[in-house]
N, C-alpha and C positions, 0 to 999 in steps of 0.2 A: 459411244464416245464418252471418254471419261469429264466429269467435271473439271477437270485442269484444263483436259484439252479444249474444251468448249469455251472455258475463260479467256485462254489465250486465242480465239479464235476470233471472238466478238471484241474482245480488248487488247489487240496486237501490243497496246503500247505496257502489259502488265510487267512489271518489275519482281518476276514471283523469288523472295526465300525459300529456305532451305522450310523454315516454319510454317509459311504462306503454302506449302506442300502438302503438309499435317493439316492443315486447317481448311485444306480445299477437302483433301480425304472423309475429314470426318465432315463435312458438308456432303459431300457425294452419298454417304452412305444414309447422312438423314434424309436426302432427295430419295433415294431408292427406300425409304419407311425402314433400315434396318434400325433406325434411333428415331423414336419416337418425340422425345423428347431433351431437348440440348439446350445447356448455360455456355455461355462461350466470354469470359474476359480476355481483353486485351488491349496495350499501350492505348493513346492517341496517334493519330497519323498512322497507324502501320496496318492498316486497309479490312477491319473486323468489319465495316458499311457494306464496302465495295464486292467484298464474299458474300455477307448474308441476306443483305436488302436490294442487292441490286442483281448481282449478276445469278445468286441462288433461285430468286421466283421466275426469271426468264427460264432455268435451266428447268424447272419444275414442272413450269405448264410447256415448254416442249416436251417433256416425256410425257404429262397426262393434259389435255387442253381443256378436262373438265371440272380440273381442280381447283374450288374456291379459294384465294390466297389474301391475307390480308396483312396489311402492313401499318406497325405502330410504334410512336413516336412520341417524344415530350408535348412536338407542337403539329397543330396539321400542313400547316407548312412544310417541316421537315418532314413530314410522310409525302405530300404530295410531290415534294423532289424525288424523293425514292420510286415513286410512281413511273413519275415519268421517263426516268434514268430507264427503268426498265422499259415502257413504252420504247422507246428509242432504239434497245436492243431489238425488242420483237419486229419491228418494222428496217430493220436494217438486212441488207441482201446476205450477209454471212451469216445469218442467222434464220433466213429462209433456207439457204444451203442446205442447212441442219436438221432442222424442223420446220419443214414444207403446208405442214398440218395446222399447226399454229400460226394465224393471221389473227389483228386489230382492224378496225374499220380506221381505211386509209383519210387523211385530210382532206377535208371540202368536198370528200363520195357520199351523198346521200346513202343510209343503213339504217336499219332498226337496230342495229349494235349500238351500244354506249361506250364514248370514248372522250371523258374529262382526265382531269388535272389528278382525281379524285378515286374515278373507278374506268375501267377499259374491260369489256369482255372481247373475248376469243371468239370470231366469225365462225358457226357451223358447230359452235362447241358449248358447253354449259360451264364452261370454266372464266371466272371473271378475277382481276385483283384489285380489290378496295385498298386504301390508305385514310389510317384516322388518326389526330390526337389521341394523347391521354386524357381519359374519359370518355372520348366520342364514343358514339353511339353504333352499334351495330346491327340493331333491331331490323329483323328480317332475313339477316343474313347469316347462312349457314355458312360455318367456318372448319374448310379441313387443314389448314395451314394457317398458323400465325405467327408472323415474326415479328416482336418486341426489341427494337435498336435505339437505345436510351432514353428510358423514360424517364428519366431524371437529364434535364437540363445543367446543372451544375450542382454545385456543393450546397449551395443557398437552399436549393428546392429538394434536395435530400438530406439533409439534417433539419430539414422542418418535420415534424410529428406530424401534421396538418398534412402536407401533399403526401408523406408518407401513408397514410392510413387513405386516403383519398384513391393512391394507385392502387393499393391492395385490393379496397373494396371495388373500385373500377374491373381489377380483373378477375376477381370471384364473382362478381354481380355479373357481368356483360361477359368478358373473355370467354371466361370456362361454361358459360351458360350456353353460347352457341355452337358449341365443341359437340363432338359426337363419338364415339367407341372408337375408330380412326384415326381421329383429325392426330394433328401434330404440331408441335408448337418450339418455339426456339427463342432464346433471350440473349441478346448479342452488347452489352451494358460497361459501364464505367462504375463504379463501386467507390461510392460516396459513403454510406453507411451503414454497416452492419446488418441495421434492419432495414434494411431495403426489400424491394419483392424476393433477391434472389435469396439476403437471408432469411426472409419470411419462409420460402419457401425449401430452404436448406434445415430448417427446425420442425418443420410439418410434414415432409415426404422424404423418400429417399434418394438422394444423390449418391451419386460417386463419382471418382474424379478418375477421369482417364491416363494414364499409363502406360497400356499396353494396348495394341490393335486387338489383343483374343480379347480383350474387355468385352467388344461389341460382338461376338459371336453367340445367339440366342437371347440377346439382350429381355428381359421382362417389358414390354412397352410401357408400364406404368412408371417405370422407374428414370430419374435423371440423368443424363448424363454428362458430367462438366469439364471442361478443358480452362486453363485459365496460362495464357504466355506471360510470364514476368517479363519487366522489360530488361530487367538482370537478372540472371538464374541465381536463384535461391535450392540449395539441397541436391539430392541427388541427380543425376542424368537419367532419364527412363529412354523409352523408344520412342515418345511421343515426343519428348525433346531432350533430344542427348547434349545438351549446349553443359559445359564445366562452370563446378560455379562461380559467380561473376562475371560470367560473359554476357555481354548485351545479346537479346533478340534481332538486330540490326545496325550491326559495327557502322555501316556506310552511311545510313541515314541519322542513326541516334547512338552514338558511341560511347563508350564506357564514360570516359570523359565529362561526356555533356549532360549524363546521364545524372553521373555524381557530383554536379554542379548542382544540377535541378532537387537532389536530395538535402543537399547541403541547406538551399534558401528555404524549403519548407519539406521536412520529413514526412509532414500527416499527409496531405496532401500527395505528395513524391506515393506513398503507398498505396494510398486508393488510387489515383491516374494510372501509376506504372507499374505496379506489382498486384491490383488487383486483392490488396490487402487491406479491410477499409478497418481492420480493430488493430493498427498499431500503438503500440502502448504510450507514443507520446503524446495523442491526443487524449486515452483513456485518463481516470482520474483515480483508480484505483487499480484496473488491472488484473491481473492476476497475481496479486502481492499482498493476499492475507495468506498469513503465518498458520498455518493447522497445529490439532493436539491428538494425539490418542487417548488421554484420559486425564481425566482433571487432576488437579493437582490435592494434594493433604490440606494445605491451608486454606480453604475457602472458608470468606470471610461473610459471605453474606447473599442472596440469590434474590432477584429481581426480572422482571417482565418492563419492557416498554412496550405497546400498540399503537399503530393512529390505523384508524376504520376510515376506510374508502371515500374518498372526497365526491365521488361522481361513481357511473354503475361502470365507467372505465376504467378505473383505478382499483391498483388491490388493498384489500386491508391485510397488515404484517403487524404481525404479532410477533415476540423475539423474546426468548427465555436465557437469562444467563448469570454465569457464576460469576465472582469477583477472588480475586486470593490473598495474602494479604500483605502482596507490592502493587497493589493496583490492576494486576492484569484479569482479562474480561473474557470470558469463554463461554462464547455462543454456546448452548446445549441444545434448546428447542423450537421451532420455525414454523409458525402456520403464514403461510401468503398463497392468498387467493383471492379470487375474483367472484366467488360465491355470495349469495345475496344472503342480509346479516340476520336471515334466522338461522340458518345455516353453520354462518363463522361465529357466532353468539355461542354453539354448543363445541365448536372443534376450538377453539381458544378456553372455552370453558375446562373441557376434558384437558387439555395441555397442561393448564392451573393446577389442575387436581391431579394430576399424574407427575408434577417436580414438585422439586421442595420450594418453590415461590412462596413469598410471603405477604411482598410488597409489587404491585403492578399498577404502573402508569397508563392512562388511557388519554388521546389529545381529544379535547371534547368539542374538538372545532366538527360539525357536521355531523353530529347526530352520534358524537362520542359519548355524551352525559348518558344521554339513553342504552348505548353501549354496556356502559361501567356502571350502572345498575344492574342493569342484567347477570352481566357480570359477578358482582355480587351478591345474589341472589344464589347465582351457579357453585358461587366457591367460599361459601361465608368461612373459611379459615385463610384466606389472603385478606391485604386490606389493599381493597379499590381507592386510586387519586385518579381523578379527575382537573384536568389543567385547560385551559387555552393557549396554544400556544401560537406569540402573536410577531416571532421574528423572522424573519426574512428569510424564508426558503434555502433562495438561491444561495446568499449570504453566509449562510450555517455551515449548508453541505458543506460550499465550498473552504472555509475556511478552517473546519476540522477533519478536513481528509485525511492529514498527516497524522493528525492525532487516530484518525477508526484505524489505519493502519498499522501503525505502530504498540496500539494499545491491545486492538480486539484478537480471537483467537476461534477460526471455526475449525470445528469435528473434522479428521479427515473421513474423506467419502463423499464430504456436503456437495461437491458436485454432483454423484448421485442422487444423492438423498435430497437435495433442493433444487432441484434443473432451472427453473424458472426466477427463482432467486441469484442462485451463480451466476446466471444468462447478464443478467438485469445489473448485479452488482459489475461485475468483471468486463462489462461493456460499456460502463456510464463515463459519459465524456465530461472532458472540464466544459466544454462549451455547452452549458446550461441547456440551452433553447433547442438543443439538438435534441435530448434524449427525451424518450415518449412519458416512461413510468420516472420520478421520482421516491415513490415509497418505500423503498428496501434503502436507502442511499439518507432518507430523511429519518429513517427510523436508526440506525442504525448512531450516526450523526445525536438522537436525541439521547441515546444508552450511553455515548463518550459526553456528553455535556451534564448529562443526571449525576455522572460515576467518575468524571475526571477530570475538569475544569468548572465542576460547583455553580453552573449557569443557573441564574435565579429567574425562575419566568413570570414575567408581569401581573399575570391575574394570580389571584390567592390560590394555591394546589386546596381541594376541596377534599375531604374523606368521606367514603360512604359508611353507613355502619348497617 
């Protein structure tokens, strides 16, 4: 029995689309282990739950009853609904029809089976399905299946750097720890932010985005697989969804109309919910709107470094080499940012010194910068090391000379090659501060238009080494 048929069997009342088709298939075929591994976005309301947490793990452990399944969630509440949702199917008669094999210990029957809110095992079988919050705990438990259905609560709790970095490390600590050569895992999500797990994990492995049903023929098990329904088609019609563009995913319940209402009142928003797009550019603060060059220009007037070394071992230190010409305009030439600890970045900012024509390089000596730009000097005794503290307002800076880094600055073409982690960082930084994890590409950058273009005098005495 195919997954479809089975959904419609225990859920007579299913309303299935044309898309709700697509998305049971490629459900079916991760039941059958032909996809290891599955991202799945999609709308609100339009039933990504109901396929992957509820009616997917009933469908799983009737084909194998010895299959440890677990289920996770922002909160354990919301897992234990998912729980029990399934519980419900297993113990209902059209679903013994089916799979006769697969029983729960019945209500108020004395069993040595365990049957909460929480965990339910399969009578006669070694197959059980846990459900946990984000971060619970899995200790003890071997996991051949896990499905991950919003671990993000809302926008609040994913534009936090805080709960972001928390789930990450939740599911590289605990998740992946109780996995084994087999297991299989699925992430069924609303895309709040960029770097969320699924971009975490769109930057560190490899995905691909489904298109075509041959996609899945021979699949590599290690590799992603990702479907994402807009909830208005964007770009071409493939086979996975032939919908033209600007058609809704579901005219009858969420119509073009109401759709483009909902975009009207908030865009950023409208894209993460319903398009599964969480880096639209009107929440970004720069974008992907720096100007490139192929090669400098004849009039350079003068070449300069800014730096600030890493506030914390989380943060990177950016060092940034650039020409000036002589209308003012600023071209990025050289870029060390990294996360390296500063014996390290001390010699590869050093080397960078000695291989441009710098003459003059700023260092913020807030954190262990003075110490820095000694060294520094040391390294490069033909630049001359300043040394500042610099003591204004962060948030304040960036934000208020964005127009100006864009307008003025000029990076190499190729730098998205050539700087992955920089690009990533710059080209993703939101106007809303409190969202974004790194500010150092964005502060440094910010301090080269304030040194070179608006003549910003900084409070403590600029000090020189000699």
């Amino acid at each position: 029995m195919t997954f479809e048929q089975f959904s419609t069997t225990v859920y007579p009342f299913l309303e299935l689309q044309e898309f709700h088709r697509s998305y049971y298939r490629l459900l079916e075929a991760f039941a059958l282990g032909k996809v290891r591994r599955l991202i799945v976005t999609m709308p609100p309301q339009h039933g990504k739950s109901v396929g992957a947490s509820t009616l997917l793990p009933a469908y799983m452990l009737g084909i194998n009853p010895d299959l440890k399944i677990a289920i996770a969630s922002y909160s354990s509440l919301l897992a234990s609904k998912f729980n029990r949702r399934v519980q419900r199917i297993l113990e209902s008669s059209e679903y013994g029809e089916i799979f006769p094999d697969t029983t729960i210990k019945q209500s108020g029957k004395a069993s040595s089976y365990i049957r909460t809110a929480d965990e339910v095992e399969i009578v006669g079988h070694h197959g059980s399905l846990i459900s946990v919050g984000r971060e619970g705990s899995l200790t003890g438990n071997r996991v051949d299946c896990i499905i991950m259905d919003d671990l993000y609560k809302d926008a609040m709790e994913a534009n936090s750097p805080i709960t972001r970095e928390n789930c990450r490390e939740w599911y590289t600590s605990v998740v992946r720890t109780r996995m084994h050569n087999d297991s299989q895992e699925i992430m069924v999500f609303t895309r709040w932010h960029e770097q969320d797990l699924i971009g975490t994990i769109r930057e560190c492995e490899t995905v691909i985005d489904l298109t075509e049903w041959s996609q899945l023929d021979n699949i590599d098990p290690s590799v992603w697989v990702s479907l994402n329904f807009e909830a208005l088609k964007c770009g071409k019609a493939t086979q996975i969804d032939p919908r033209s563009e600007g058609e809704p995913l579901w005219e009858s319940r969420h119509s073009a109309k109401l759709l483009a209402s909902k975009r009207r009142l908030d865009p950023v928003k409208f894209e993460c919910l319903y398009q599964g797009n969480p880096s639209t550019s009107e929440g970004l603060l720069y974008g992907d709107g720096f100007a490139c060059y192929t090669a400098l220009p004849t009039d350079i007037v003068r070449y300069g470094n800014y730096t600030d070394t890493a506030d914390t071992g989380d943060d990177y230190l950016c060092s940034v080499c650039y020409a000036v010409d002589a209308d003012g305009v600023i071209y990025i030439t050289d870029v060390v940012y990294t996360r390296e600890p500063m014996e390290v970045t001390e010699l590869l900012v050093s080397k960078m010194l000695n291989d441009t024509k710098t003459r003059v390089a700023k260092v913020e000596s807030n954190n262990g910068g003075r110490g820095f730009a000694r060294v520094l000097q040391r390294l490069c005794p033909q630049v001359r090391i300043e040394w500042f503290h610099q003591s204004g307002n962060k948030e304040a800076r960036i934000l208020s000379n964005s127009a100006t880094v864009l307008h003025t600055l000029r990076m190499p073409n190729g730098w998205r090659q050539s700087w992955k982690e920089l690009y990533n960082h710059l080209t993703t930084y939101r106007r809303q501060f409190s969202s974004n994890r790194w500010h150092d590409a964005a502060d440094v950058l910010t301090g080269i238009v304030e040194t070179e273009v608006t003549g910003k005098r900084f409070r403590s005495k600029v000090s020189y080494l000699s």
